[in-house]
C-alpha positions as CSV (number, residue, x, y, z in Angstrom):
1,X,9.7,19.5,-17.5
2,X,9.7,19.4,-21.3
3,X,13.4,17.6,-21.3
4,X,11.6,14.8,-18.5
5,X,9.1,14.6,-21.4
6,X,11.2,14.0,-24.3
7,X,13.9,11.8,-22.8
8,X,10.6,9.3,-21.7
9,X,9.2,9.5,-25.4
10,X,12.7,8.6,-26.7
11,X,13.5,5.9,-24.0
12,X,9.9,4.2,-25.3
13,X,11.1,4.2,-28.9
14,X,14.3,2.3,-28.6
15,X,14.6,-0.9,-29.4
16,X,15.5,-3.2,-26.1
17,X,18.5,-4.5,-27.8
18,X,20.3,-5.8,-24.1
19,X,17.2,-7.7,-23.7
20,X,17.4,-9.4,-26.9
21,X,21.0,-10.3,-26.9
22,X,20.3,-11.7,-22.8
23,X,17.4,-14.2,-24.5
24,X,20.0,-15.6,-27.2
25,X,22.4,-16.1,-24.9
26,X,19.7,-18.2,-22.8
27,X,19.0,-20.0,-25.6
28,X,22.3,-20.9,-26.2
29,X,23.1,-21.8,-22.7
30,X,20.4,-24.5,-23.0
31,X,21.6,-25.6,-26.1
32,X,24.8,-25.9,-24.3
33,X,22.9,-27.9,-21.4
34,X,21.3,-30.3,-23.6
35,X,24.6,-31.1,-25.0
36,X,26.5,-31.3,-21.5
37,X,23.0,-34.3,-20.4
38,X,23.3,-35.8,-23.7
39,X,26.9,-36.6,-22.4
40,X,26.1,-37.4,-19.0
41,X,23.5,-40.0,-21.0
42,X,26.5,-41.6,-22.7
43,X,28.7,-41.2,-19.7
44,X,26.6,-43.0,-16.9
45,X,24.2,-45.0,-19.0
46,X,21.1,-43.8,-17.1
47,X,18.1,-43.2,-18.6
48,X,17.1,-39.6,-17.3
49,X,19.3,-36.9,-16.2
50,X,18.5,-34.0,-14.4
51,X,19.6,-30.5,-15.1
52,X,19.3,-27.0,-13.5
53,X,20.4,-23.6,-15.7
54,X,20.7,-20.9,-13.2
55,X,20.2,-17.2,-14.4
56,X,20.9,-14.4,-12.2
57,X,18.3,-15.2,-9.4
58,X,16.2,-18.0,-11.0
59,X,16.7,-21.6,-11.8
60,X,15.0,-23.9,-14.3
61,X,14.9,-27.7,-13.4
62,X,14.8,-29.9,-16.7
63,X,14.7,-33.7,-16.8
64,X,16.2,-35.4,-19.5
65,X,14.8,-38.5,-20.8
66,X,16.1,-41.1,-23.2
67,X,13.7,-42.5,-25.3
68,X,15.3,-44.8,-28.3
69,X,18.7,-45.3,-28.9
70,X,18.7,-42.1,-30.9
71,X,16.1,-39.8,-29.4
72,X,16.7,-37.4,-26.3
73,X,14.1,-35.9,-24.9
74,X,14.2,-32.4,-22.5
75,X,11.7,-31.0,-20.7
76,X,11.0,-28.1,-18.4
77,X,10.1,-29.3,-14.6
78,X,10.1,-26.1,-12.5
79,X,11.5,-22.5,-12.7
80,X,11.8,-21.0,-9.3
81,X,13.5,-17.7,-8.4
82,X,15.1,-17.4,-5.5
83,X,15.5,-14.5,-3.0
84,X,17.9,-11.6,-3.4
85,X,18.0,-10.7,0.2
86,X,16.8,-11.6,3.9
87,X,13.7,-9.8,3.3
88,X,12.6,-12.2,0.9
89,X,13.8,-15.1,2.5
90,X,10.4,-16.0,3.9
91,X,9.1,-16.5,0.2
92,X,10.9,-19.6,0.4
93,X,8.5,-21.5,2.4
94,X,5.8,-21.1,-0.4
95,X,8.3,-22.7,-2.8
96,X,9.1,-25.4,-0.6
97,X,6.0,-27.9,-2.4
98,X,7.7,-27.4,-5.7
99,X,11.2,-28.0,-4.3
100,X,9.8,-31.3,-2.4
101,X,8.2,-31.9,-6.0
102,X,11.9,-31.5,-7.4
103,X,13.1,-33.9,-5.0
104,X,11.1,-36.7,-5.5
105,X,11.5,-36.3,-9.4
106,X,15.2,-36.4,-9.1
107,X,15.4,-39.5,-6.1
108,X,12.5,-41.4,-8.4
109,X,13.5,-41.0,-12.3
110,X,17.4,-40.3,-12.1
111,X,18.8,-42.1,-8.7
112,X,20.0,-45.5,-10.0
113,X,20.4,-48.9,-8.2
114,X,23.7,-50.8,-8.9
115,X,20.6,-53.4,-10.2
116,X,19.2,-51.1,-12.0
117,X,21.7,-50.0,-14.4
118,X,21.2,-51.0,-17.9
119,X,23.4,-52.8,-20.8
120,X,25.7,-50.2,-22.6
121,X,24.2,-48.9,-25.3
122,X,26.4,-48.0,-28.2
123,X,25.0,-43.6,-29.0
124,X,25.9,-41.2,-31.7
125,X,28.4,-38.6,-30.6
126,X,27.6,-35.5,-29.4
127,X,27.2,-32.3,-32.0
128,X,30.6,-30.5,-31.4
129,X,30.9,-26.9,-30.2
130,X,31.5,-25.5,-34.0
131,X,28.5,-27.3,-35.2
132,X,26.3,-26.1,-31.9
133,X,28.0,-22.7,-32.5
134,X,26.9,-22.3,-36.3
135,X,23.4,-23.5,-35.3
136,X,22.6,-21.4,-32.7
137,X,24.1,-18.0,-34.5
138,X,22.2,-15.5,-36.2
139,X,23.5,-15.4,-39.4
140,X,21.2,-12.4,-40.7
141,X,20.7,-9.3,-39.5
142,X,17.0,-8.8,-37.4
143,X,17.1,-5.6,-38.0
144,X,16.6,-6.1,-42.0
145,X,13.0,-6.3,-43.1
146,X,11.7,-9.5,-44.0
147,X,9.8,-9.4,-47.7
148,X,8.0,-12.5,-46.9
149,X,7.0,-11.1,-43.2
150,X,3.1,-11.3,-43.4
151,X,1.5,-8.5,-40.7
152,X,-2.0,-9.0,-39.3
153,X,-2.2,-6.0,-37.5
């Protein structure tokens, strides 16, 4: 019973390192997805772009909007998670609104008539993968104390 005991107290002490490591990686990945619209933007010409990052079971819609020639911007629409087996299949007739929502969004702001399509507008070029790669790295250590940290608690 003791051993049950101690292996709990020492499972509540670590530090959830996997989960920390999955969030950057997230992060990046959007990073990533903001760079893949920004090139659909220069690509098609349209001004809004849908995009959908799928994690394990859930997916998060974004639309992409081009404001001025040099000013993307990227926001969240939806997250829905979606079942794992039959037994949570039926779950997906509550999500059907947002996914009707999603829909419309996607058929009003980023379906384009022949008409509709705009003059070609010359746009910077996209940050390359070394530059997004050096941004989005940690390049200290979170595990160092920060001198300037200021704690309230």
């Amino acid at each position: 019973m003791e051993r049950l005991v101690s292996a709990d107290a020492s499972l509540s002490r670590r530090r959830p390192d996997e989960s920390i490591a999955l969030t950057v990686g997230i992060n990046v990945d959007l990073v990533h997805l903001g760079a893949f619209g920004k090139n659909a933007f220069d690509t098609y010409n349209n001004q809004n772009v849908m995009a959908i990052q799928a994690v394990g079971m859930n997916m998060t819609f974004y639309i992409m909007q081009r404001t001025t020639e040099e000013l993307y911007t990227m926001f969240e629409l939806e997250h829905i998670r979606c079942p794992s087996s039959t037994d949570e299949m039926t779950m997906m007739f509550g999500l059907m609104d947002k996914v009707m929502d999603i829909v419309q969004i996607f058929r009003t702001y980023c379906v384009t008539s022949p008409e509709q399509t705009s003059v070609v507008e010359v746009s910077k070029e996209t940050l390359k993968y070394p530059i997004l790669w050096a941004m989005t790295t940690a390049t200290v250590s979170c595990k160092r104390k920060n001198p300037h940290e200021h704690t309230h608690f």
